[in-house]
N, C-alpha and C positions, 0 to 999 in steps of 0.2 A: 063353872064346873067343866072339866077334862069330859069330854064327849067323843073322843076319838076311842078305835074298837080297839079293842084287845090284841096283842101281838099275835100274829099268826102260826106260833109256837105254842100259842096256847089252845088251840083250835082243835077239832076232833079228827084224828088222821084218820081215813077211809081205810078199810080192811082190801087188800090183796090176796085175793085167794090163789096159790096156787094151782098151774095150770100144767093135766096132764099129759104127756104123749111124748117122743124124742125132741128134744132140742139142742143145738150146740151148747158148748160147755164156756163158760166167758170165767176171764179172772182179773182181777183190779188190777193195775200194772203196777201201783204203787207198792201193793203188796208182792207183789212179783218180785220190787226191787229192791226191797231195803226189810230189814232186820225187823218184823213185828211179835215173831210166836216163837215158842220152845221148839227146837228143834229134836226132843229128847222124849222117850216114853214115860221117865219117872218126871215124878214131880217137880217141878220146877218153882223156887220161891224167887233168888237171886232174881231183881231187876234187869232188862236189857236198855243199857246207856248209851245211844250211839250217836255219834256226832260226826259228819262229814259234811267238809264246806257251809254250807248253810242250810244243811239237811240235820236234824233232830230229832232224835226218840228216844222219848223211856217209856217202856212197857212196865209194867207195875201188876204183882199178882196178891192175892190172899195166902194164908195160911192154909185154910180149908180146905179151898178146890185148883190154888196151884194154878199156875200161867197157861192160856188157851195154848194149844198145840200146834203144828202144823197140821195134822190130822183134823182138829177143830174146825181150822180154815174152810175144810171140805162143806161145812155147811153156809160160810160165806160164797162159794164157789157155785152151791146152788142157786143159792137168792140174787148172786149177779146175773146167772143164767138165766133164771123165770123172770127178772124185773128187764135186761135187754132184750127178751124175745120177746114179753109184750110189749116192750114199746113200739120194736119193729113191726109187731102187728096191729099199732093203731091203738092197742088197748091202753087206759089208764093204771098205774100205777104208784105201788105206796111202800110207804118206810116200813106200815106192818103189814105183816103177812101172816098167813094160815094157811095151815098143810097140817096130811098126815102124817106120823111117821114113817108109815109106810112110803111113802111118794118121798120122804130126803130119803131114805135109807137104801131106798129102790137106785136113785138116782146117782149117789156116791160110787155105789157096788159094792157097797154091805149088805151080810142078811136080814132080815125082819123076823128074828127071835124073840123071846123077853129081854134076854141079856143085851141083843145089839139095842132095843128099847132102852134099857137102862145106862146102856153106854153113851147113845144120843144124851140123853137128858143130864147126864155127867158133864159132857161134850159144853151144851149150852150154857149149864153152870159157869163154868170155866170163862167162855163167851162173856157174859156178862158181866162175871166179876173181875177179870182184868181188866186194867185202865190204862189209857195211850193218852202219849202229850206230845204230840209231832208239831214242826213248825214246816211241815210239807202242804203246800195249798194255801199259805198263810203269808201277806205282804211282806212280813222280813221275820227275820228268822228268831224273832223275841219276842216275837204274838205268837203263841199256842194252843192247838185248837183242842181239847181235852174233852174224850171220851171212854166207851166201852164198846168192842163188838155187838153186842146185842143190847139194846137199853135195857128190854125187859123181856117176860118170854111168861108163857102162862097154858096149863094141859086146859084144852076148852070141852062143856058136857051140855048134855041137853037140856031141858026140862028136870028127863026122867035120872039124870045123873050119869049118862050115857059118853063116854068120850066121842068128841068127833075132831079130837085133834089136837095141837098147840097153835098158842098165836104168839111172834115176837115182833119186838120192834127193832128196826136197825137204824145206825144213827147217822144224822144228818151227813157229816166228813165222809162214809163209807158210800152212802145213797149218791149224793150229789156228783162224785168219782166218778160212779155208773151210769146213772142215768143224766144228770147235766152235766157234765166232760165226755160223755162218753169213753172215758178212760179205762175202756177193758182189749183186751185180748182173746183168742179164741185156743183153747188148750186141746192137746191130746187125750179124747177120755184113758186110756194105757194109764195117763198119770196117777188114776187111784189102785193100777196094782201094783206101786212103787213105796216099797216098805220101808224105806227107810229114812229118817228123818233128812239126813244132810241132801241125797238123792231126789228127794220130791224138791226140798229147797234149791239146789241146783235145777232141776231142772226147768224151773219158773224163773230164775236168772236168766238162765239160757234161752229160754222162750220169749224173754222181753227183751235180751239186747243181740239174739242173734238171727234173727227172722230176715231184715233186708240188707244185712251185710252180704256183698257176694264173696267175700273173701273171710266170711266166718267173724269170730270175735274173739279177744283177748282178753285173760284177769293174770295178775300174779297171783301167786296161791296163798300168797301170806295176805294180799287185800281181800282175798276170798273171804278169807279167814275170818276178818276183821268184819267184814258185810256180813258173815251169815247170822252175825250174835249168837253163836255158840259158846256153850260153859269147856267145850272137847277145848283139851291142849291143840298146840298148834301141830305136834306131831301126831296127833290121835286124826286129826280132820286131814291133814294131807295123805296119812294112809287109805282115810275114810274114801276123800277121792280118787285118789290112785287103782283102787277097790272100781269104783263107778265107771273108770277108763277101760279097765280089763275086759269089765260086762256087757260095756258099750250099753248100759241097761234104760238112756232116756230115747223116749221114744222120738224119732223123728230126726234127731242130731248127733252127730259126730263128734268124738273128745278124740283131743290129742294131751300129748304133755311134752312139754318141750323147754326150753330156758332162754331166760332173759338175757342179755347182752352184758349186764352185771352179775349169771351165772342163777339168778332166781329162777325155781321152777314155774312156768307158766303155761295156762290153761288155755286151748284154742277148742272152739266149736264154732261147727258148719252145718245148717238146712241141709239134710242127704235123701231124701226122699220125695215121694209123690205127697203132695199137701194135700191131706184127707178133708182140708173145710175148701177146695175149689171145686166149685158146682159142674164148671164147664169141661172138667174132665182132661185140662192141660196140667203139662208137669211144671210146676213150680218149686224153688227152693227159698220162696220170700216168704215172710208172714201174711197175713192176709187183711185183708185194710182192716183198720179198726170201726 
């Protein structure tokens, strides 16, 4: 008889309770970098198909509740944030978590209404029922690692029937990023008053490849294009940015627009400011270690 234990995926994940008070803002860089969520407020069904070099994604949504967003993201944004500050501080950490809504909602910079309640819980739907099949993280590029944002998610009561909250689980490929790669980044909170889909997605590009460039960083706008997995025409998104240039609206970095050598419009940004995550109070225009 087979006497050996049970696989360790079968085993009881320890609950994470979320922890209150200010902490830096961390964001997966993977998702920083490549093509996962609608960029778009309506509903979104059309699959995102994206394939660069040996990089791979389909995003895959439902009928019912439509492809997670980039707004969605914002509750991944948290759970990176509470799982790397506890680890920094020594405390244990897990795939599931529990919070209030008040404490995501506080923490985003939305309000804590019914409606922003019932927006969350939309929010998560969406989470959980799109599915990712990336071969990012993955020994070659024909093993795919297939998931959902959120595995599962549940309103928790007491005894008396009393809410004290939700509990989800996040999944293994999204955790492991964070916490065993340490594969995050430190964001501008500014970022959640950036209303616009293309704009929040730019500015997480830009946050991940333009941090220790000291001469800034370069896309052509048509690869922009191509990377953000947008349904926009290719003229709707270069107005879109051209729009983001004028406003100068990401926070921390500098847009230019300028042309390629073969006459393509190309996107330049630069670190321009004092780095709000250095503690010691020097000006910097690098990222900040991961």
């Amino acid at each position: 008889m087979d006497m050996r234990p049970p696989p360790t995926d079968l085993e009881p994940i320890a609950l994470f309770h979320a922890r209150p008070g200010k902490m830096a803002l961390r964001d997966a860089q993977d998702l920083m970098a490549w093509p996962f969520f609608s960029l778009a407020k309506s509903r979104r069904i059309r699959p995102i198909d994206f394939r660069m070099g040996e990089i791979a994604i389909r995003v895959e949504a439902t009928i019912e509740h439509g492809m997670a967003t980039i707004w969605d993201a914002d509750i991944l944004i948290w759970a990176a944030s509470q799982i790397v500050d506890a680890r920094d501080h020594g405390l244990r950490t897990s795939r599931m978590m529990a919070a209030t809504p008040h404490e995501i909602l506080t923490f985003v910079g939305r309000g804590t209404s019914a409606r922003e309640y019932l927006l969350l819980k939309a929010a998560l739907d969406r989470l959980q029922s799109t599915t990712v099949a990336t071969s990012i993280r993955q020994p070659t590029e024909r093993r795919m690692h297939r998931f959902s944002w959120i595995n599962e998610w549940k309103e928790r009561a007491d005894h008396r029937g009393r809410p004290l909250g939700i509990e989800l689980i996040l999944p293994d490929w999204f955790y492991a990023g964070i916490m065993v790669d340490a594969f995050v980044l430190t964001i501008d909170r500014a970022y959640f008053d950036l209303t616009g889909g293309i704009e929040r997605w730019l500015y997480r590009l830009v946050r991940k490849h333009g941090g220790r460039q000291a001469h800034g960083w370069s896309f052509d706008l048509r690869h922009l294009h191509v990377k953000s997995g947008s349904l926009s025409a290719y003229k709707r998104f270069a107005f879109e940015v051209r729009g983001i240039v004028r406003r100068q609206s990401l926070p921390g970095y500098r847009l230019t627009l300028g042309m390629t050598q073969a006459g393509a419009p190309l996107l330049t940004f630069k670190a321009c400011h004092r780095d709000p995550f250095n503690r010691f109070g020097k000006t910097r225009t690098t990222e900040d270690k991961l």
